[in-house]
C-alpha positions in Angstrom: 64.1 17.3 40.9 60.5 17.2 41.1 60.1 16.8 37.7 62.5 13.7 37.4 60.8 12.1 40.3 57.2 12.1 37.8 59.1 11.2 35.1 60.4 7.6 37.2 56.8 7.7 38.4 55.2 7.2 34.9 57.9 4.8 33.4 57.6 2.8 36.1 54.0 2.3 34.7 55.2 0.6 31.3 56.9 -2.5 30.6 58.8 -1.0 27.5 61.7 1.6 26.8 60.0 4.6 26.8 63.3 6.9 24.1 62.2 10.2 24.6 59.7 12.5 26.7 59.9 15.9 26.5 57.8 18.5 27.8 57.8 22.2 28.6 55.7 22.3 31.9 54.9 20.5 34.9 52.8 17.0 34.1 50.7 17.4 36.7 49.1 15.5 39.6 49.9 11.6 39.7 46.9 10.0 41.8 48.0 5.9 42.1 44.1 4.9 41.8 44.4 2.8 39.1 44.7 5.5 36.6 46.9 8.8 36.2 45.4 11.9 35.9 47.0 14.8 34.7 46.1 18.3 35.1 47.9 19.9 32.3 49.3 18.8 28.6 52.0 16.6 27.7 53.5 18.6 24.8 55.7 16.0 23.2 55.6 12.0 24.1 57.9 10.0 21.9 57.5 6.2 22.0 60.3 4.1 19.9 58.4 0.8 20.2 55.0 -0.5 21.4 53.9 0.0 24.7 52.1 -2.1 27.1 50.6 -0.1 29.9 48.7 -1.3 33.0 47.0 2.4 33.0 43.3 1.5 33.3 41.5 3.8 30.4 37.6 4.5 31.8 35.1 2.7 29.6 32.7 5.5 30.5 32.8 9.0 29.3 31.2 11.5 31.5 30.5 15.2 31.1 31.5 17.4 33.3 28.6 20.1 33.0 31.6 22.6 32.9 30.4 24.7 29.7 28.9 27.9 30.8 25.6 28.9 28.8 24.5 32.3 27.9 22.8 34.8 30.1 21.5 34.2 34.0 18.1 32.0 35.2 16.2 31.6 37.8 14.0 28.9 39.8 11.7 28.6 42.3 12.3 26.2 45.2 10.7 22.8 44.4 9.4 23.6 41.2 10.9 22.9 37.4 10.3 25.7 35.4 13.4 27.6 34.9 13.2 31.3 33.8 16.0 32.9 31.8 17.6 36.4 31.1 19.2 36.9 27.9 19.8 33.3 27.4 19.7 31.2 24.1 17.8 28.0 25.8 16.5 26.9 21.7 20.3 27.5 20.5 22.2 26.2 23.2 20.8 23.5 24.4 18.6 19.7 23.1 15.5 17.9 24.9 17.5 15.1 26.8 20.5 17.6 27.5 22.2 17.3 31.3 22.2 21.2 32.8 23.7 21.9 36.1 22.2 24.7 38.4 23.7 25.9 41.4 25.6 22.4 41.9 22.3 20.4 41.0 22.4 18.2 37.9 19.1 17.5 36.1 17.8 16.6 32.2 16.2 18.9 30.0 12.5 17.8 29.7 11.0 20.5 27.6 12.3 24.0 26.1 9.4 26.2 25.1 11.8 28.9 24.2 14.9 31.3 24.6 14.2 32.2 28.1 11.7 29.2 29.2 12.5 25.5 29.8 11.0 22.6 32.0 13.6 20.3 33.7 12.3 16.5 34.9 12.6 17.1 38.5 12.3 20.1 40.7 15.0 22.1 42.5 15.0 21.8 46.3 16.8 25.0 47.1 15.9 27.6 44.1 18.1 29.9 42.4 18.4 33.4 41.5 20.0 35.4 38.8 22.7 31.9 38.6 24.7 30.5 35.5 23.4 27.4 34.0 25.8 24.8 32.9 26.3 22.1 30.5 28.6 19.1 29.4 30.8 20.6 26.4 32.0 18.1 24.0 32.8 14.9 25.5 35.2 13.6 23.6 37.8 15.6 20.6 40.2 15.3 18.8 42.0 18.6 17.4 44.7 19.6 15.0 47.5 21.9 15.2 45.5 24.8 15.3 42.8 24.0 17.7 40.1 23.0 15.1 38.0 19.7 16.1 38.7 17.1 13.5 36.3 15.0 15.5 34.3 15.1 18.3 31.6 13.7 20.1 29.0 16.0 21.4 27.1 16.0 24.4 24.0 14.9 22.7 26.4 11.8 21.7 26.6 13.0 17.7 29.5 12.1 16.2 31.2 15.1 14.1 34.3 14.3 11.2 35.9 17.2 9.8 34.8 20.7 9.7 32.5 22.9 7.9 34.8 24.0 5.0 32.7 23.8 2.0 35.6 23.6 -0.7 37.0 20.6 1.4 36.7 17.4 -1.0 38.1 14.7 1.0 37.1 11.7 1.5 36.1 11.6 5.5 35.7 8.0 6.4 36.7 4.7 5.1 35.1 1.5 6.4 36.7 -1.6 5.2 33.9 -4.1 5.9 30.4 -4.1 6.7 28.7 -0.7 8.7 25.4 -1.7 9.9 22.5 1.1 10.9 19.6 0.6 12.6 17.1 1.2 15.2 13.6 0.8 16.8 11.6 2.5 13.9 13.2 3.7 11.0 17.1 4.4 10.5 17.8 7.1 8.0 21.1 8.7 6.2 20.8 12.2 5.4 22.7 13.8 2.7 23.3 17.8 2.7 25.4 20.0 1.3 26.5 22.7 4.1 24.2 25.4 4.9 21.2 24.4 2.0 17.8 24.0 3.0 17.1 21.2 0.8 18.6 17.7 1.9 17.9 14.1 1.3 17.5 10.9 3.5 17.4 7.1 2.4 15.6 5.1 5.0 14.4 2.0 5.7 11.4 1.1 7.9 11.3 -2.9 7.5 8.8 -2.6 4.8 10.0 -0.6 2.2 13.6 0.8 1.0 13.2 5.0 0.5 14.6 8.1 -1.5 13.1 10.8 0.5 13.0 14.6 -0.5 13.6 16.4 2.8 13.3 20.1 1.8 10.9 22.8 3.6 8.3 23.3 1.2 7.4 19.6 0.3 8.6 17.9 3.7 9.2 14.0 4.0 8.4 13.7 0.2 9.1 10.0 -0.8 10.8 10.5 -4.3 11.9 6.8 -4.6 10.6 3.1 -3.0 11.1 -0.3 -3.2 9.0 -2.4 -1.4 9.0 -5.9 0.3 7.1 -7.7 -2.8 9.9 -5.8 -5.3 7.6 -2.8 -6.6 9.5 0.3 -7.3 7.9 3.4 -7.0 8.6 6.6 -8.4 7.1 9.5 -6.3 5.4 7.4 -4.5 5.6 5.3 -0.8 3.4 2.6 -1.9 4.0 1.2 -5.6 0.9 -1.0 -6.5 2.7 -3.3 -9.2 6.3 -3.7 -10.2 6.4 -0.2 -11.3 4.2 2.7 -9.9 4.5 6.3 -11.4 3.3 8.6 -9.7 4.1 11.8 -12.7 4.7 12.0 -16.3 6.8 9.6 -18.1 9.3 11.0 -20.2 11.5 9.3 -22.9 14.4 11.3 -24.7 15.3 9.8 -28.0 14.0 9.3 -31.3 10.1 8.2 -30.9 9.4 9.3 -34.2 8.0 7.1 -37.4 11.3 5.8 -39.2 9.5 5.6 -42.8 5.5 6.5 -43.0 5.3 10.2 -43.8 8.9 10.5 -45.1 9.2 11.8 -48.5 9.1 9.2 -51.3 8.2 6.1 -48.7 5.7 3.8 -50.4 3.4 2.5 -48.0 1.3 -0.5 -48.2 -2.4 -0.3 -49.9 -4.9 -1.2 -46.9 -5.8 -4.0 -48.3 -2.2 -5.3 -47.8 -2.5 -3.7 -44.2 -5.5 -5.5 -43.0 -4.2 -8.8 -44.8 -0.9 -8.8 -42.5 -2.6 -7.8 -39.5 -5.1 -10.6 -40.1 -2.1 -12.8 -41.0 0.3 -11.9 -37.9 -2.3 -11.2 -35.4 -0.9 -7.9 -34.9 0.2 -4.4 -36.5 2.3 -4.3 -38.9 4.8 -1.7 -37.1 4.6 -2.7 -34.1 7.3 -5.4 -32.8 7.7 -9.0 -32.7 7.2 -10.3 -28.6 10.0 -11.8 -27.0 10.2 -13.4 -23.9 12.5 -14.0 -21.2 13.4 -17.8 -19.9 10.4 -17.7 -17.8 8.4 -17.2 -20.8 7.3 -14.0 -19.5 6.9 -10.8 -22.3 10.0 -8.5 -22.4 8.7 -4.6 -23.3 10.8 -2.0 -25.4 9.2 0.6 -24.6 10.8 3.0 -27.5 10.5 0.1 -30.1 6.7 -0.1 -28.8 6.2 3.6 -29.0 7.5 4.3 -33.0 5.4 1.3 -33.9 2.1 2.8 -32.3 3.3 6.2 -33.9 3.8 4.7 -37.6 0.6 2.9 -36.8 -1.2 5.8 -36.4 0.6 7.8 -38.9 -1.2 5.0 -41.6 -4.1 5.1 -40.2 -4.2 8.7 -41.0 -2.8 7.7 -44.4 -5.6 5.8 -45.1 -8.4 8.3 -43.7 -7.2 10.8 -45.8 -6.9 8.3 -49.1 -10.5 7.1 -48.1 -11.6 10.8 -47.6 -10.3 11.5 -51.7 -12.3 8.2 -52.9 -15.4 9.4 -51.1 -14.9 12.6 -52.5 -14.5 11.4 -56.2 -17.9 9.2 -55.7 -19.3 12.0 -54.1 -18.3 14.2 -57.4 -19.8 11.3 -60.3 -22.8 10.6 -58.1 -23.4 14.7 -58.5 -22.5 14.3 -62.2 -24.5 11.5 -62.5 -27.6 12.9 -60.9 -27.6 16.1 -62.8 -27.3 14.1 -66.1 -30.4 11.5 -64.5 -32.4 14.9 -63.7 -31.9 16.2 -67.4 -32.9 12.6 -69.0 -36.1 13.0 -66.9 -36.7 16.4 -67.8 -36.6 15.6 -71.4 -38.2 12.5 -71.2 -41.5 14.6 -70.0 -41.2 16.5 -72.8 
């Protein structure tokens, strides 16, 4: 009978047919003070149709200190330095974290380590050999078996899914915008579970950033885009529209496509140099082209086989100047021997 009577309680609380409610223990406490508050589960609530309920929901979430933390502490009256034994103060808790001793509620200011912390203001009565508390999660939502889904912690961090590395699934949808942003310099960290090495793409007003957040090169910018459009590339502060900070490489063919190929004729230099004068530029190399702004449009690989074949001729050319000088070099000899034996025999 006393279970009926909560049941008429609660659906005299919606303006809608409420089909089926079903549950396997009591449903608790009903206090009329503009909310219902229920001490234990509701194990099955069917609703046929939509409900509209005058049960105020809190806009404020509020922790309860309620999770018990490892080990025992101590404090001295009217002081803030709290002592632990066996506690896990760098594990356990966050700077800015609420902690409740002996009934007292006050914020985490500093943790030096396991078994030291500061708290912002000091504890009137002491405490000896007590439990510390904190707020658990303040908000979850759980499956089946138990496992949080989501939750909000009590550092306010929002958590989707869990830590199953095999999981695949796609976590969050957003259709429409998500905006980020705060007083210096949001960032979005990407990890893969349990490896040291993670990224982060920020922005800091000034600049758009790739950054390389791994232990041994910390806060490494690997990628930039400034306010004026530079890009840089290993770099935070590109000084034109493209700032390497590295070597360049290029995969591809950058080789000559004809000069030192077996049975390619190449121009005498003669016919080189007359071009060049001609043209106003190297032979090989390739014709400008410009944009609709009429600025110069660069291909780099085009640009690089033509400064190759370039210098392949010019080697071409040293070593066919290099067998002319030789062949003067060999008749000047010859001639100078014979001019050394006219004057021999003219003297005689």
């Amino acid at each position: 009978m006393k279970n009926f009577s909560k049941f008429l309680m609660i659906c005299a609380l919606f303006y809608c047919s409420i089909t089926t409610i079903a549950f396997t223990e009591t449903l608790g406490d009903i206090n009329f003070d503009n909310k219902i508050n229920l001490s234990e589960a509701i194990y099955a609530l069917q609703v046929s149709s939509n409900i509209k309920s005058i049960i105020t929901i809190p806009n404020t979430i509020v922790g309860d200190t309620s999770k018990k933390l490892s080990g025992l502490i101590s404090i001295t009256i009217n002081t803030n330095e709290v002592v632990g034994g066996e506690t896990l103060f760098t594990e356990e808790l966050m700077t800015g974290d609420i902690v409740k001793i002996n009934n007292e509620k006050f914020t985490v200011e500093t943790i030096v380590d396991d078994t030291h912390l500061f708290i912002d203001t000091p504890h009137i009565t002491g405490a000896m050999n007590s439990p510390i508390y904190t707020d658990d999660n303040l908000l979850s939502v759980q499956n089946g078996t138990g496992l949080n889904k989501l939750y909000l912690n009590k550092s306010g961090i929002m958590h989707i899914g869990d830590k199953d590395k095999s999981s695949n699934k796609t976590l969050l949808r957003v259709f429409g915008n998500i905006k980020i942003g705060n007083n210096i310099a949001p960032e979005i960290f990407l990890q893969e579970y349990d490896e040291d090495m993670f990224w982060s793409i920020t922005c800091d007003g000034k600049s758009f950033q790739i950054r390389d957040k791994k232990v041994e090169t910390p806060d490494y910018v690997r990628f930039s885009i400034n306010s004026y459009g530079h890009v840089g590339i290993g770099t935070a502060y590109p000084k034109g529209r493209l700032d390497v900070n590295g070597e360049i490489y290029q995969r591809g063919i950058l080789h000559s496509s004809k000069s030192l190929k077996a049975g390619n004729k190449i121009e005498s230099i003669e016919e080189h140099a007359e071009d060049m004068f001609l043209t106003g530029k190297l032979k090989a190399m390739p014709n400008i082209q410009k944009d609709k702004n009429g600025q110069n449009i660069i291909e780099y690989g085009a640009q690089l086989r033509g400064i190759i074949e370039e210098l392949e001729k010019a080697h071409i050319f040293i070593h066919q100047l290099n067998e002319t000088i030789k062949k003067q070099q060999k008749t000047i000899t010859e001639l100078s021997e014979k001019m050394y034996t006219i004057q021999l025999q003219s003297k005689n």
